[in-house]
C-alpha positions in Angstrom: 93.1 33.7 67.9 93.6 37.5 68.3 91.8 39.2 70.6 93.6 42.8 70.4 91.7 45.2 69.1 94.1 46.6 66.3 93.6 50.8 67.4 94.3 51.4 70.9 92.7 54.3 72.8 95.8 56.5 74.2 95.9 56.8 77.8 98.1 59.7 78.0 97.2 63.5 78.4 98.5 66.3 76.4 99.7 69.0 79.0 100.4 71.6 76.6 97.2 73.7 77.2 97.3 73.1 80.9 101.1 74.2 80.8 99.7 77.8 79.1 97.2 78.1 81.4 99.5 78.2 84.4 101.2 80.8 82.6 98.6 82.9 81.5 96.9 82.5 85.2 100.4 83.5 86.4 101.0 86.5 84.5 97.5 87.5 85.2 98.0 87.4 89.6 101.4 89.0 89.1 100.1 91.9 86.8 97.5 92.6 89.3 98.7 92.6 92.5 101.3 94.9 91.4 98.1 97.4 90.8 96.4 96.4 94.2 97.9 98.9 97.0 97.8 97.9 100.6 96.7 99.6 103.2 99.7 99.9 104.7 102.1 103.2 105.3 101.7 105.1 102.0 105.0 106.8 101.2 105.5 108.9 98.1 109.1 108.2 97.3 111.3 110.7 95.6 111.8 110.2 91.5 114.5 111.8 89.0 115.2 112.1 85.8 118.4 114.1 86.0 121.3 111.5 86.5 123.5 114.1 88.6 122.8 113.6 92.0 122.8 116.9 94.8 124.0 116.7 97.8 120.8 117.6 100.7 121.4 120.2 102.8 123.9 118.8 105.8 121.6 118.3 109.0 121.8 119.5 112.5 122.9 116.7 114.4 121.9 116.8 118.4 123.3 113.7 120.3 122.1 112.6 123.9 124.2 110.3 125.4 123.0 107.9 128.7 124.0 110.6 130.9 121.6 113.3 129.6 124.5 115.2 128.1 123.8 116.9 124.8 126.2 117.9 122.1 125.3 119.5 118.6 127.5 119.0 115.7 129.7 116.5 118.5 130.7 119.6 120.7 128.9 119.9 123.9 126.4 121.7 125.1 125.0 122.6 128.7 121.0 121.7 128.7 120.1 125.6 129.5 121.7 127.2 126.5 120.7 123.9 124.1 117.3 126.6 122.5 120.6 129.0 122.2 122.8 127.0 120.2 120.3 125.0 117.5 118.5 128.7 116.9 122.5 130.1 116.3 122.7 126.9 113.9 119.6 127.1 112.3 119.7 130.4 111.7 122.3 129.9 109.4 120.8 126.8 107.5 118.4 126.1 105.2 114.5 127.0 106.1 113.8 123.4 105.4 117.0 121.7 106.6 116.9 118.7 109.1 117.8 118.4 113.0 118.7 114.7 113.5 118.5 113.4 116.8 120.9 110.6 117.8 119.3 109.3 121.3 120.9 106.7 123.1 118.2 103.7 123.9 118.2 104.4 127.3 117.2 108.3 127.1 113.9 109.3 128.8 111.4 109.7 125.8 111.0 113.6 127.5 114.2 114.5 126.3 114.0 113.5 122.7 110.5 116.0 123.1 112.4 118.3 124.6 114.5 118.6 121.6 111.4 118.7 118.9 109.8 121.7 121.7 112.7 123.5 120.8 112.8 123.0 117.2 109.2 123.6 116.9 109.8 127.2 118.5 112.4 127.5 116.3 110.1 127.4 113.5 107.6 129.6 114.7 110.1 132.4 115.7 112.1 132.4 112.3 109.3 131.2 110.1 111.0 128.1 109.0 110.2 124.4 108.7 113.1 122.6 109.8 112.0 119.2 110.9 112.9 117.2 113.9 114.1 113.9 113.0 114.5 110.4 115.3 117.7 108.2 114.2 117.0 104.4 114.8 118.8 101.5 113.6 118.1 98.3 112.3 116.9 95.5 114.6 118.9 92.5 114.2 
C-alpha cells in the first residue's frame, strides 16, 4: 500500500527577491549617506576644470630650531631683527602669499606666536593678507 502523497509541498525558498532587496536597501544607505554631511570640520576644497596646473606662490619659510634660533629661507637670523627681515621678504611677495613655520616639537608655544605677532603687523602695516601657517607631520 502507498501511502505517499503523489505532489509534494517544496520546502525550499526562492531567494531571488530577498537577493534584490539587499541590493536595493544597499544602494539606497550608500546614496544617502553620501548626502548626509557631518558635523565635523567643513572644508571647502579647491576644484578645476583647467588641466594645467600653477605653481602657488613660493612661501616664506621661518624655522625654529630647539635652541630658539631662527632662520628664514635656511639663513639665519638674530631674534631682534626677525620683524626686519619677513617685512624685507614680504614686501617683495605676493599680498596673499604664505609664511610657513617649521617649529621643532620642543619650541615654547610663545615663539611660534611670536612669529604670527609679527606677521599679523605685517599685514596691517602693508595692507596685505599673508597668513601665518603651522607645519606638522603625520603621527605615526
Amino acid at each position: 500500500m502507498d501511502l505517499k502523497p503523489k505532489h509534494r509541498i517544496g520546502v525550499e525558498m526562492n531567494n531571488t527577491s530577498m537577493s534584490d532587496l539587499v541590493f536595493l536597501l544597499l544602494i539606497f544607505f550608500m546614496l544617502t549617506s553620501t548626502l548626509i554631511s557631518p558635523n565635523a570640520i567643513k572644508l571647502l576644497l579647491p576644484s578645476s576644470t583647467s588641466p594645467r596646473v600653477l605653481a602657488p606662490a613660493k612661501p616664506v619659510k621661518i624655522y625654529i630650531d630647539e635652541k630658539l634660533q631662527y632662520y628664514i629661507d635656511g639663513i639665519p637670523v638674530d631674534e631682534l631683527k626677525l620683524a626686519e627681515q619677513m617685512t624685507i621678504r614680504l614686501k617683495d611677495s605676493p599680498p596673499d602669499a604664505s609664511v610657513v613655520i617649521n617649529a621643532d616639537a620642543t619650541v615654547p608655544v610663545q615663539a611660534v606666536v611670536n612669529i604670527i605677532d609679527i606677521v599679523n603687523q605685517i599685514n596691517e602695516s602693508l595692507n596685505a593678507s599673508h597668513k601665518a601657517i603651522l607645519a606638522t607631520q603625520p603621527k605615526k
